[in-house]
Structures are given as C-alpha cells and as structure tokens.
C-alpha positions in Angstrom: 4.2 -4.0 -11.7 4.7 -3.8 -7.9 8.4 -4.5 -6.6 8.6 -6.0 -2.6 10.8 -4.8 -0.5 11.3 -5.4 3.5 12.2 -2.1 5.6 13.2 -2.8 9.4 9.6 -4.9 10.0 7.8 -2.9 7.1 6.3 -4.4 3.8 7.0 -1.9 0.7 5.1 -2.5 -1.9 6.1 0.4 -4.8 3.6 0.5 -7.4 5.1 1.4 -11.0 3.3 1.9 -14.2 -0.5 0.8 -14.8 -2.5 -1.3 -12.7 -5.1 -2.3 -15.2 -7.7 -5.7 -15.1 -5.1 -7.2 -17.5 -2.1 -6.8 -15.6 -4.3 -8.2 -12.4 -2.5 -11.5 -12.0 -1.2 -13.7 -8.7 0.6 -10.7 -8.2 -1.7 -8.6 -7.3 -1.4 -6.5 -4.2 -4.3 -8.3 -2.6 -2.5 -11.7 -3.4 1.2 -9.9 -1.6 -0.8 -8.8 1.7 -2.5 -11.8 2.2 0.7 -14.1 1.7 2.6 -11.2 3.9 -0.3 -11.9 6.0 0.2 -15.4 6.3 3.9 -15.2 7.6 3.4 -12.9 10.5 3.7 -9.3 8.7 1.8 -6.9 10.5 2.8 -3.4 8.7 2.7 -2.5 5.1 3.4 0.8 3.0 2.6 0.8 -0.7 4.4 3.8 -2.6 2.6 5.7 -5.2 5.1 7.9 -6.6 5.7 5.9 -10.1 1.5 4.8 -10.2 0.9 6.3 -14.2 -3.0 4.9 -14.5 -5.1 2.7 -12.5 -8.7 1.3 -13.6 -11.6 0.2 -11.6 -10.2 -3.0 -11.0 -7.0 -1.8 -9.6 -8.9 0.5 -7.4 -10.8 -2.6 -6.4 -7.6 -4.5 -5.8 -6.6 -1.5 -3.4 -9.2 -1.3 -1.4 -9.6 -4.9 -0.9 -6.1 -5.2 0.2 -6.4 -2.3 2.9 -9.8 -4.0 3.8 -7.9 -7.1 4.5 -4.9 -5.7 6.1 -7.1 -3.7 8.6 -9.4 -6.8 9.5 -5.9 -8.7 10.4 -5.2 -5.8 12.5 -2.1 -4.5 10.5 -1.0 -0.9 9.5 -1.4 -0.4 6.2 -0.4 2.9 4.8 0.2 4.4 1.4 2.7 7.4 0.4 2.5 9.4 -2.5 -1.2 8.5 -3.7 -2.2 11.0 -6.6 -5.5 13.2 -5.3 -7.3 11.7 -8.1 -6.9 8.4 -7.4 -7.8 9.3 -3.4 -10.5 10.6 -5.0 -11.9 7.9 -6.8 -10.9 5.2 -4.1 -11.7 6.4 -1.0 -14.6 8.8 -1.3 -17.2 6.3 -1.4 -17.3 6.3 1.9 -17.1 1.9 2.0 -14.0 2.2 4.4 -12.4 5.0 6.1 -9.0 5.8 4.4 -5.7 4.7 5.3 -3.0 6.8 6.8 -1.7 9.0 3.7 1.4 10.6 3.5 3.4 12.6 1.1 6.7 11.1 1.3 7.7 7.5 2.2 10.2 8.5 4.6 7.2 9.7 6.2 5.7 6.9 5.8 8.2 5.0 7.2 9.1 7.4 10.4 5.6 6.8 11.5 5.2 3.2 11.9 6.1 2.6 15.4 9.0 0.5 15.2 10.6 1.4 11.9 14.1 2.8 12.8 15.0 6.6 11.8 18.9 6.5 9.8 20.7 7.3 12.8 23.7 9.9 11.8 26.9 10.1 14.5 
C-alpha cells in the first residue's frame, strides 16, 4: 500500500507492507510521480520505514519512478530504505542513487524549501 501525503511543497509517499507484481496496480508509485508530475510537483520523499518485502517488480517500479522524477528535474529522495533493498536496487549501477537518509525528518529538513517546526 502507499499512503500520499503533502508536506509544506513535498510529496510523501510512505510505503507499508509488500510491494509485490500482484499488488502493482494504477497505484503504483510510478503511476503517483507521474500524475504528481503532471500538476506541477517538483519534490518527492518516499518513506521506507513500514516496507516488509519487495520483489523484482517493485524494485522495478522504484527505480522507474526515480528515473522519471530525475529526468523531470525533481528531487526525489527516500528515507529509511532497508540496506538490502539498496542493495538490490541500486547497485546495478543503471542510475546513480537518490539521496538516502535515515530519518524522514531528515529527509524533510533537506529539501530546500520544506519548513523546520519552528518552537517560540
């Protein structure tokens, strides 16, 4: 399943459960950038942290997206991307990897225009 959610001028896309051939429908992440794409977004996250399994054609799905994102000239960053799936996705070498970041308030802080909480 992937949930959307708009940050400041950010695109989340959080990833949750399995991302399997099956599951693959006009929902796929591919399918979200490019309609994000076609309304003027120009910076997306996708979160990680609840991925349990993703096959081939997920990892196809991902790399596609970021392929298309990039050749738009958008940000496209991930946070909390197991090493195993880095692994299997982006040491090909087809495509240098995205930004990567641990957390996705990290994420977030370093898109250029996403606003920090401000505390008084």
């Amino acid at each position: 399943m992937i949930r959307t959610q708009k940050i400041d001028d950010v695109i989340l896309f959080e990833i949750e459960g399995e991302i399997r051939r099956p599951q693959i429908s006009e929902t796929s992440l591919l399918h979200l950038i490019q309609t994000e794409l076609d309304t003027g977004k120009r910076k997306f996250l996708v979160n990680f942290e609840r991925l349990e399994f993703m096959d081939s054609y997920g990892t196809r799905d991902l790399i596609e997206s970021y392929i298309l994102a990039r050749n738009a000239g958008a940000e496209f960053k991930m946070a909390c991307l197991p090493v195993k799936f880095l692994a299997a996705t982006f040491s090909a070498g087809v495509c240098p990897p995205p930004d990567l970041y641990r957390s996705v308030k990290a994420a977030l802080a370093s898109f250029s225009s996403a606003k920090p909480d401000k505390k008084s």
